[in-house]
GUDOMAR-514110 format. One record per residue: residue number from 1; residue in one letter; x negated, y negated, z negated of N, C-alpha, C in turn. Coordinates in steps of 0.1 Angstrom, whole numbers. Each point is the difference from the previous one (the first is absolute). Layout:
! residues N
     n   res   neast   nnorth     nup   caeast   canorth    caup   ceast   cnorth     cup
   NUM     a       X        Y       Z        X         Y       Z       X        Y       Z
...
END
This chain:
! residues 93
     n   res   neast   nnorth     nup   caeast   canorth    caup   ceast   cnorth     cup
     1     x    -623      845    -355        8       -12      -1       5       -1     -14
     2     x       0      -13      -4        1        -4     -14      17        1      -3
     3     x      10        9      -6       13        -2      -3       5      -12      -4
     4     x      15       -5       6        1       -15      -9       8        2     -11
     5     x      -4       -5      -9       -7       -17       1     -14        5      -4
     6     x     -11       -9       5      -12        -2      -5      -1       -5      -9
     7     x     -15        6      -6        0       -12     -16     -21       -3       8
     8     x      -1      -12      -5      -13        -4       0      -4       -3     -17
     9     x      -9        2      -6       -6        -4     -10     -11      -12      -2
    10     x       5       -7      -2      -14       -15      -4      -4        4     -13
    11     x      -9       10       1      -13        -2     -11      -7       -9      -1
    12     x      -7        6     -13      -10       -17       0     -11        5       9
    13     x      -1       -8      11       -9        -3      10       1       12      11
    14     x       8        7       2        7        12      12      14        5       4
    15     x       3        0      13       13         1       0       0       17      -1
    16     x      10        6      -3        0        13      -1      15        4       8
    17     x       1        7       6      -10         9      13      -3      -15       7
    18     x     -12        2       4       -4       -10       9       3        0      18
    19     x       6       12       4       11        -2      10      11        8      -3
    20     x      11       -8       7       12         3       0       3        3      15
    21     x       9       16       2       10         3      11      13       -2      -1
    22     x       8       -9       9       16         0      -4       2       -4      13
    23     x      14        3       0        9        -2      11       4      -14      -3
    24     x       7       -7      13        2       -13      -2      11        3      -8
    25     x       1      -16      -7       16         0      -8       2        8     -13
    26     x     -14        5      -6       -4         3     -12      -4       -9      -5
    27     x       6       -2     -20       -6        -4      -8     -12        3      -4
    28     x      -7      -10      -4      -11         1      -1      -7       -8     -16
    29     x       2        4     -10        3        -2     -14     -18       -1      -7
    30     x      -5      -17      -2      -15         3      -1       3       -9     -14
    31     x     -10       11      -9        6        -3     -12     -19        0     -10
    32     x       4      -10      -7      -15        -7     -10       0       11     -10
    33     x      -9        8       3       -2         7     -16     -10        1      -3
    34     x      -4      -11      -1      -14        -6      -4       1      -12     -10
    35     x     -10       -6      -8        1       -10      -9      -3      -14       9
    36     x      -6        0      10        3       -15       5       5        0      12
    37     x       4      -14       8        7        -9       9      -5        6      10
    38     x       8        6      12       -2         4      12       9      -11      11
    39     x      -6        4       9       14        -6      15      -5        8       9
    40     x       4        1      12        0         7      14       1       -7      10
    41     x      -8       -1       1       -2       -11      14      -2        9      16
    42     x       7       -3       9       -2        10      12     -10       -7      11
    43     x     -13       12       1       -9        -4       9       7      -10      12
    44     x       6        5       7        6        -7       9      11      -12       4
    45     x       4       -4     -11        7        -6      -2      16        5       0
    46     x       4        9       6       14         7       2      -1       11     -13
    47     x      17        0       4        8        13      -9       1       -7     -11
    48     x      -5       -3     -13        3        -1     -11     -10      -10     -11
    49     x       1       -4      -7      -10        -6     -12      13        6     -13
    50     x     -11       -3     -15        0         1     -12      -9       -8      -2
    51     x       9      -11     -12      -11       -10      -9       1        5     -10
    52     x      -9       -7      -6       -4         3     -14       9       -2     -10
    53     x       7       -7       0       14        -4     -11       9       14       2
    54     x      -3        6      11        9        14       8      -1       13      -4
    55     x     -14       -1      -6       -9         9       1      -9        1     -17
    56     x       6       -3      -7       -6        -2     -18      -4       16      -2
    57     x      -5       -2     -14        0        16      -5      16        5      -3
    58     x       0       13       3       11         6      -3      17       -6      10
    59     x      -7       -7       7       13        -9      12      -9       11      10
    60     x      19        3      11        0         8      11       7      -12       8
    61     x      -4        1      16        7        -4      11       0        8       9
    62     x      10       -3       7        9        11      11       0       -7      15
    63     x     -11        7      10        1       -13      10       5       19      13
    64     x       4       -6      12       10         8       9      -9       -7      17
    65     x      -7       17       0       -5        -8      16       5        4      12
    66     x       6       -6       7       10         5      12      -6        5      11
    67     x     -14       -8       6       -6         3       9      -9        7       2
    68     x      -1       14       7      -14         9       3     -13       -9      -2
    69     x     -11        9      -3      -12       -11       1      -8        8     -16
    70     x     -12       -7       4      -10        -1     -12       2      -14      -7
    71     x      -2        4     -16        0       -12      -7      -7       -1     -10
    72     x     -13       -7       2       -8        -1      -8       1      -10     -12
    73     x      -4        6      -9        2       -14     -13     -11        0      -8
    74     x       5      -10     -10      -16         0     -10       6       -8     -10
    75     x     -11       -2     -14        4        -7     -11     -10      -11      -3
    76     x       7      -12       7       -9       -14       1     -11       -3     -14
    77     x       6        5      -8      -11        -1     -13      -4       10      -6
    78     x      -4       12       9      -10         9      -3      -6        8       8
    79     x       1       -9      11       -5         6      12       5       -7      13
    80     x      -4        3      14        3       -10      12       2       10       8
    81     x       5       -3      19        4        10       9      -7       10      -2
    82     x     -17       -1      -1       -9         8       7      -5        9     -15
    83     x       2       -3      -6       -1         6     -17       3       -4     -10
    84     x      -1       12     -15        8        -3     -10       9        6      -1
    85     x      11       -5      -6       16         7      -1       8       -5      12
    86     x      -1       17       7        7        -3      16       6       10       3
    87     x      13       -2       8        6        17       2       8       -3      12
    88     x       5       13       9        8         0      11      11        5       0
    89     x      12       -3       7       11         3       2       1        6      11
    90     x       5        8       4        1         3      19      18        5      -3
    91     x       5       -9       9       11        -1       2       9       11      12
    92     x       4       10       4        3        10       8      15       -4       3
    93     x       1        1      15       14         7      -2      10        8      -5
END
């Protein structure tokens, strides 16, 4: 299990770690350290988004997920659900 707070990294074109373990009610800190525009779009529609205005080079955001579960995401312009730049969260009690 991942300590909190999590950090996610937006590389250019991969999230790093590409899954995440955390307890609910951890921060979860996904940050551009890459040269271009990311966002985070969640496969399923639940838990969280990041736009691209959110998400610049060298810009961090801080999203908080309450509910147990898997949460899959991706980066609408470098990839889609099923590939590309995509990564998981699993959310634990």
């Amino acid at each position: 299990m991942t300590p909190a707070p999590a950090t996610i990294s937006a590389d250019d074109d991969v999230f790093v770690p590409k899954l995440v373990k955390v307890r609910a009610d951890t921060d979860i800190t996904f940050t551009n350290n890459g040269h271009r525009l990311h966002d985070v779009i969640p496969v399923d529609g639940g838990g969280f988004r990041i736009n691209t205005d959110e998400l610049r080079p060298r810009a961090s955001k801080t999203v908080r997920i309450t509910k147990p579960g898997t949460y899959r995401y991706f980066c609408s312009i470098h990839g889609t659900a099923n590939s590309g730049m995509r990564g998981t969260i699993v959310v634990v009690r």
